[in-house]
C-alpha atoms as an extended CHARMM CRD file, in Angstrom:
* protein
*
       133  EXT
         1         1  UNK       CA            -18.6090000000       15.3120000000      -13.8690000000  PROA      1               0.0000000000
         2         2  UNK       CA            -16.3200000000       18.4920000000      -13.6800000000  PROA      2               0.0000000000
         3         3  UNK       CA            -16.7500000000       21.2800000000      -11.6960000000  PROA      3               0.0000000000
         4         4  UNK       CA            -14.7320000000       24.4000000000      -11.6980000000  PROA      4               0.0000000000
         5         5  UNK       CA            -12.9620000000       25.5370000000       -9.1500000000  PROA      5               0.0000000000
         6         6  UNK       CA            -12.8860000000       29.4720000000       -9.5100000000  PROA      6               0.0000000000
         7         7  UNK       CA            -10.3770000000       30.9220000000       -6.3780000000  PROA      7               0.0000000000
         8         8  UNK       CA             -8.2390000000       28.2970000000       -7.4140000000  PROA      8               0.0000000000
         9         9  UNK       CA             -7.7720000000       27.9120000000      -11.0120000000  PROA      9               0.0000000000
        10        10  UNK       CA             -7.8940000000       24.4680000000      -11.1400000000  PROA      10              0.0000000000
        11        11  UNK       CA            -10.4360000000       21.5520000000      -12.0660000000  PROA      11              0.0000000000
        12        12  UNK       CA            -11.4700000000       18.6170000000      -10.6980000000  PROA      12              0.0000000000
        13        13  UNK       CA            -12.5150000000       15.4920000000      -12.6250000000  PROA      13              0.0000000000
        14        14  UNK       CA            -14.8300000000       12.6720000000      -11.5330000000  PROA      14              0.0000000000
        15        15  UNK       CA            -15.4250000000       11.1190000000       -8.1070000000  PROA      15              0.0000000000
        16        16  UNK       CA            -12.7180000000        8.9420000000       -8.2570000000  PROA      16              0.0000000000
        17        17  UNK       CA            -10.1690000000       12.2960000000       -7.7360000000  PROA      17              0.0000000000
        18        18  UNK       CA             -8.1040000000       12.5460000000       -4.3250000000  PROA      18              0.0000000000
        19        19  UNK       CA             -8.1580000000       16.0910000000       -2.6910000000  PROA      19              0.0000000000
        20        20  UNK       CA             -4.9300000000       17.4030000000       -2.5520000000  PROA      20              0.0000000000
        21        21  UNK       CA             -2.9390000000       19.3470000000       -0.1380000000  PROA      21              0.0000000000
        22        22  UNK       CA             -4.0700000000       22.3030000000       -0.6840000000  PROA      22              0.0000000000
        23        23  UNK       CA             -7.4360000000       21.5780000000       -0.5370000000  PROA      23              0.0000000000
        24        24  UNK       CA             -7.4930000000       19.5300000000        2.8350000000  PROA      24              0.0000000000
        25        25  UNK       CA             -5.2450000000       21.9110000000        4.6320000000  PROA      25              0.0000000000
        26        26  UNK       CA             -8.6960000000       24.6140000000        3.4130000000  PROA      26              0.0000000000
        27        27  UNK       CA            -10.9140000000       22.3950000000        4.5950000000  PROA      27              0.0000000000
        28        28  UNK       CA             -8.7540000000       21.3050000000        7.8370000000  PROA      28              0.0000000000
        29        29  UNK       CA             -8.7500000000       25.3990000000        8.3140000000  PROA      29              0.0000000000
        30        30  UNK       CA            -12.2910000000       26.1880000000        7.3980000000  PROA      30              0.0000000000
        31        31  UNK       CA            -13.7380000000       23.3200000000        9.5230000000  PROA      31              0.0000000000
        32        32  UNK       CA            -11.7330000000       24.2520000000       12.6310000000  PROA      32              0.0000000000
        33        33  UNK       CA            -13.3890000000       28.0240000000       11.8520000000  PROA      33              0.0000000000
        34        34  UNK       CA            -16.8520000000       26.0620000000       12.1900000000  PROA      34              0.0000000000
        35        35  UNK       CA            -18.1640000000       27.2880000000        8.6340000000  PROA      35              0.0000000000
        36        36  UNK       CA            -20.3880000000       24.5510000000        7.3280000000  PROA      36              0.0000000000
        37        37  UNK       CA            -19.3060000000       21.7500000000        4.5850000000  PROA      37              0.0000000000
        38        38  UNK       CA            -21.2390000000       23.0560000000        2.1910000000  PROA      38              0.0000000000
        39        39  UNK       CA            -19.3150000000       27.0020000000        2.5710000000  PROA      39              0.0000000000
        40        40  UNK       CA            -16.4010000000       24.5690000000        2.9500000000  PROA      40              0.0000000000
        41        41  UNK       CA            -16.5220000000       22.2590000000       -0.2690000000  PROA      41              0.0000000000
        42        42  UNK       CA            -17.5190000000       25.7350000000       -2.5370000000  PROA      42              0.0000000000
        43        43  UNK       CA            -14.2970000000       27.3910000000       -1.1580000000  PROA      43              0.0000000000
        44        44  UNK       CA            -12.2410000000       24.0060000000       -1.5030000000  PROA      44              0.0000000000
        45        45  UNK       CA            -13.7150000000       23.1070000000       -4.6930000000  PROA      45              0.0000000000
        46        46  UNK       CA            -14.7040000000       19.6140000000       -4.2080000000  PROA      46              0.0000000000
        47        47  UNK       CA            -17.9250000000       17.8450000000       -2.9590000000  PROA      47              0.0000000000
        48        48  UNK       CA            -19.9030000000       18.3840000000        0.2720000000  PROA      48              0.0000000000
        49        49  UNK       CA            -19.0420000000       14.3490000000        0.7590000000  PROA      49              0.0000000000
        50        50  UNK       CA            -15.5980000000       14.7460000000        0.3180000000  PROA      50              0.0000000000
        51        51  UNK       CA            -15.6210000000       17.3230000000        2.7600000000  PROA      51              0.0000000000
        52        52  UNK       CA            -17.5220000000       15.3800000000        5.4070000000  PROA      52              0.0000000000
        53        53  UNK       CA            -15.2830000000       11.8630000000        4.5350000000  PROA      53              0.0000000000
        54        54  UNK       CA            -12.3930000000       14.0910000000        5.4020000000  PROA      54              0.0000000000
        55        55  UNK       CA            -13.4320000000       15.6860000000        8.1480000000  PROA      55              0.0000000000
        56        56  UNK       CA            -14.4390000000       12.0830000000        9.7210000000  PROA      56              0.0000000000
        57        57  UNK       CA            -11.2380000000       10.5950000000        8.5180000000  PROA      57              0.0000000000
        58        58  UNK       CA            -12.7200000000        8.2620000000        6.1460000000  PROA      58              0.0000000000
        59        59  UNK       CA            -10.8470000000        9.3950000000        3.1070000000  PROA      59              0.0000000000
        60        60  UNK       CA             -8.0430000000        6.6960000000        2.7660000000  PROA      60              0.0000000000
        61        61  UNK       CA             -7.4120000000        7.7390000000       -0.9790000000  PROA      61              0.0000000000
        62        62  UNK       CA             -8.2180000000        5.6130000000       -4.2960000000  PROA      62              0.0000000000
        63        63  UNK       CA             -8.7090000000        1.6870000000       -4.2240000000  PROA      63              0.0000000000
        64        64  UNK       CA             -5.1280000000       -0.0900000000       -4.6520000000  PROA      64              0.0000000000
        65        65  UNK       CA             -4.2060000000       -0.3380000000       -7.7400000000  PROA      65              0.0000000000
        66        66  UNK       CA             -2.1140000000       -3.4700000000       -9.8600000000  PROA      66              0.0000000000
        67        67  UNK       CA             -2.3040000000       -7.1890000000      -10.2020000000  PROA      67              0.0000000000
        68        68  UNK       CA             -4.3880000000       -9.1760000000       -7.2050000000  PROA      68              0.0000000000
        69        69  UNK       CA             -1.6600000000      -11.1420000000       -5.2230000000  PROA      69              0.0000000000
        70        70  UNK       CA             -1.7410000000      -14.5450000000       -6.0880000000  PROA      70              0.0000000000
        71        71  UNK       CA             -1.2800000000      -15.6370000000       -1.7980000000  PROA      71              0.0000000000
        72        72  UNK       CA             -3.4410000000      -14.6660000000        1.0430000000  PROA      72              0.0000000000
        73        73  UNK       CA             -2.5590000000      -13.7100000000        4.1980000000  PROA      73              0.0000000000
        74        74  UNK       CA             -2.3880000000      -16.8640000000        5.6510000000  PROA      74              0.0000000000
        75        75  UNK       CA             -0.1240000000      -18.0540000000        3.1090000000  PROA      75              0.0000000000
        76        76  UNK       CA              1.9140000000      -15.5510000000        3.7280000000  PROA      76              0.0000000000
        77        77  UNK       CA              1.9830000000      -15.7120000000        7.7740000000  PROA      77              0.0000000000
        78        78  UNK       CA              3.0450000000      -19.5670000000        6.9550000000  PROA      78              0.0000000000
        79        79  UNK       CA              6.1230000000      -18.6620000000        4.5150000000  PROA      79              0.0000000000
        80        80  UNK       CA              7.2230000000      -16.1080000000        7.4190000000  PROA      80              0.0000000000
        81        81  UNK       CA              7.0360000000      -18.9110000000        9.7820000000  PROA      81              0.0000000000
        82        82  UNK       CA              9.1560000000      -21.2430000000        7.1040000000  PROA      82              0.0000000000
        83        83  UNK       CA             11.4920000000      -18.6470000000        6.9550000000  PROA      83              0.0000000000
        84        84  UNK       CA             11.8350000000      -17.6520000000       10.4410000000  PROA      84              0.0000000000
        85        85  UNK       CA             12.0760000000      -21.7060000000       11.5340000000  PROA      85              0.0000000000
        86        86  UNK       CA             15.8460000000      -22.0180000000        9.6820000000  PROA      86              0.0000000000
        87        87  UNK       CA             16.7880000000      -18.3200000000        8.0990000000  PROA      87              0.0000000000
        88        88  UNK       CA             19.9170000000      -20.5010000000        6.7490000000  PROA      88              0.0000000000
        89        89  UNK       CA             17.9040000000      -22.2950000000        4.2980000000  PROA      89              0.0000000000
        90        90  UNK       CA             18.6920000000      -21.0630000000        0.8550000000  PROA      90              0.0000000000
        91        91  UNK       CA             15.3970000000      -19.9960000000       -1.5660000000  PROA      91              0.0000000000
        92        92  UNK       CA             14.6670000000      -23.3310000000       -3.0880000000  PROA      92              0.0000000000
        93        93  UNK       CA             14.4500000000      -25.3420000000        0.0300000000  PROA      93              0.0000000000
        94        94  UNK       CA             12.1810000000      -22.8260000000        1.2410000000  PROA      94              0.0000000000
        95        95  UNK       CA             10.0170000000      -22.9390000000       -1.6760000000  PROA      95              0.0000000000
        96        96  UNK       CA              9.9160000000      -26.1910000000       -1.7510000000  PROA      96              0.0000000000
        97        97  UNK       CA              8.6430000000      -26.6090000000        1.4010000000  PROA      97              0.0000000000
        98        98  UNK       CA              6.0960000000      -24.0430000000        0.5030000000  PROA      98              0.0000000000
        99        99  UNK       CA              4.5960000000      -25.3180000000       -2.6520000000  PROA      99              0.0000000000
       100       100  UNK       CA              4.0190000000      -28.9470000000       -0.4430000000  PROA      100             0.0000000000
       101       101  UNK       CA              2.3170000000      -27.0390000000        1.7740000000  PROA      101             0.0000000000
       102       102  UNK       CA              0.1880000000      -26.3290000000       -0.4920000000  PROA      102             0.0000000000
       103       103  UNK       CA              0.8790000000      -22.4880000000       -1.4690000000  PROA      103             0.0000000000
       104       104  UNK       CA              0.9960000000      -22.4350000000       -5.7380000000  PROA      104             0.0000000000
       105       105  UNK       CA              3.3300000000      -19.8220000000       -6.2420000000  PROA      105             0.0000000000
       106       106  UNK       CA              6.1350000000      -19.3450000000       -8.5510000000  PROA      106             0.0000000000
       107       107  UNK       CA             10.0020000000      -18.9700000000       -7.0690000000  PROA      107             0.0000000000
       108       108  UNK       CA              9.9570000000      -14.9700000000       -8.0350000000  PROA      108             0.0000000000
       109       109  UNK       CA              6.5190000000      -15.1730000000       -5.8350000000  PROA      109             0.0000000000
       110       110  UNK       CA              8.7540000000      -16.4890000000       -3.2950000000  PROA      110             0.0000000000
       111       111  UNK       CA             11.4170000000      -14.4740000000       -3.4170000000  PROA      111             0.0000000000
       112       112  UNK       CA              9.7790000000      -11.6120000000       -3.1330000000  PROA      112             0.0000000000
       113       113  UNK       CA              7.7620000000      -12.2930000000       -0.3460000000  PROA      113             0.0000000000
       114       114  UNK       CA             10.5490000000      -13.1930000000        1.8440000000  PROA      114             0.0000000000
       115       115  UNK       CA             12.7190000000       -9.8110000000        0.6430000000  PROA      115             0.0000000000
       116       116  UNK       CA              9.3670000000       -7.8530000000        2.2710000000  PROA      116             0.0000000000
       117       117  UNK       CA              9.9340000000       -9.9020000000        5.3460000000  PROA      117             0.0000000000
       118       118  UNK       CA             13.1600000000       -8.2880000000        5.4310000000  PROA      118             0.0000000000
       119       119  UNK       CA             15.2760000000      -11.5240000000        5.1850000000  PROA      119             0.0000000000
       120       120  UNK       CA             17.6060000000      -12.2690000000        2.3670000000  PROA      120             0.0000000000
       121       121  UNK       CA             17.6980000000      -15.4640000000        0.0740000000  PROA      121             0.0000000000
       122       122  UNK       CA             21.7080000000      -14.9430000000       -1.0340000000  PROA      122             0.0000000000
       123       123  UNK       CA             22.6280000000      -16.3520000000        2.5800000000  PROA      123             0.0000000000
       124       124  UNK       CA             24.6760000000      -19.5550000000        1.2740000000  PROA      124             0.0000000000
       125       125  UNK       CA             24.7570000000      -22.7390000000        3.4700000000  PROA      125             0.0000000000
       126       126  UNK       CA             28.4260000000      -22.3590000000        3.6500000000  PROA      126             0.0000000000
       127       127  UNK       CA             30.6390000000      -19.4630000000        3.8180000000  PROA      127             0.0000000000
       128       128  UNK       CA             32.9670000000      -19.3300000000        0.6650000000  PROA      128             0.0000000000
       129       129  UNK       CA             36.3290000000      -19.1620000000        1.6030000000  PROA      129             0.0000000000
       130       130  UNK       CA             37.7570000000      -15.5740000000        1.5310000000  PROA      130             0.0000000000
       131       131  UNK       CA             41.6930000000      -16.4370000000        0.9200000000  PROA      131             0.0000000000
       132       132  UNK       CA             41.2650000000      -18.9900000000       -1.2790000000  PROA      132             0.0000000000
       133       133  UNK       CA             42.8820000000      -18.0850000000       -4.6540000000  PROA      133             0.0000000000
């Protein structure tokens, strides 16, 4: 489906396409005016339903797109609570205790989920000496 778009010069492909800025700052401006969303989605050059999903706020943009993530939620709650128990423990202890909790992850899983935490895995148990030579 592809409809044209003639006071702007542009197309628009499928249902699947976001509005852009342009077109919700016309249809923020039109439906503030009180024009109707079908005036409104001619002039913006979209759909009447895209008009009335963005006028109720229901627009949140395209599904998320990638990989699934291999943990859940509460998987990850429990790591956070691993990690906030000792945040001295280097990354293998902590996946370690992670994987016998049950969690089948890999170590780069891991890792990564504790950097989005916002805690580091470098932290060594023991500060190297700085003077030593």
């Amino acid at each position: 489906m592809v409809s044209q778009v003639g006071s702007l010069g542009y197309t628009i492909m499928g249902k699947t396409a976001d509005l852009t800025v342009v077109q919700k700052t016309i249809i923020d401006t039109l439906h503030k005016k009180g024009k109707p969303q079908t005036f409104i989605a001619k002039e913006a050059g979209c759909s009447q339903s895209a008009v009335s999903k963005h006028v109720n706020r229901k627009l949140s943009g395209r599904k998320k797109c990638g990989r699934k993530r291999c943990t859940t939620n509460r998987e990850n709650r429990s790591l956070k609570r691993l990690v906030k128990q000792n945040q001295f423990k280097n990354l293998g202890e902590i996946h370690k205790e992670w994987t016998e909790a049950g969690v089948k992850a890999s170590r780069a899983t891991t890792r990564k989920h504790v950097k989005e935490f916002g805690y580091s895995c470098c932290i060594p148990l023991v500060k190297p000496l700085l003077n030593h030579r």
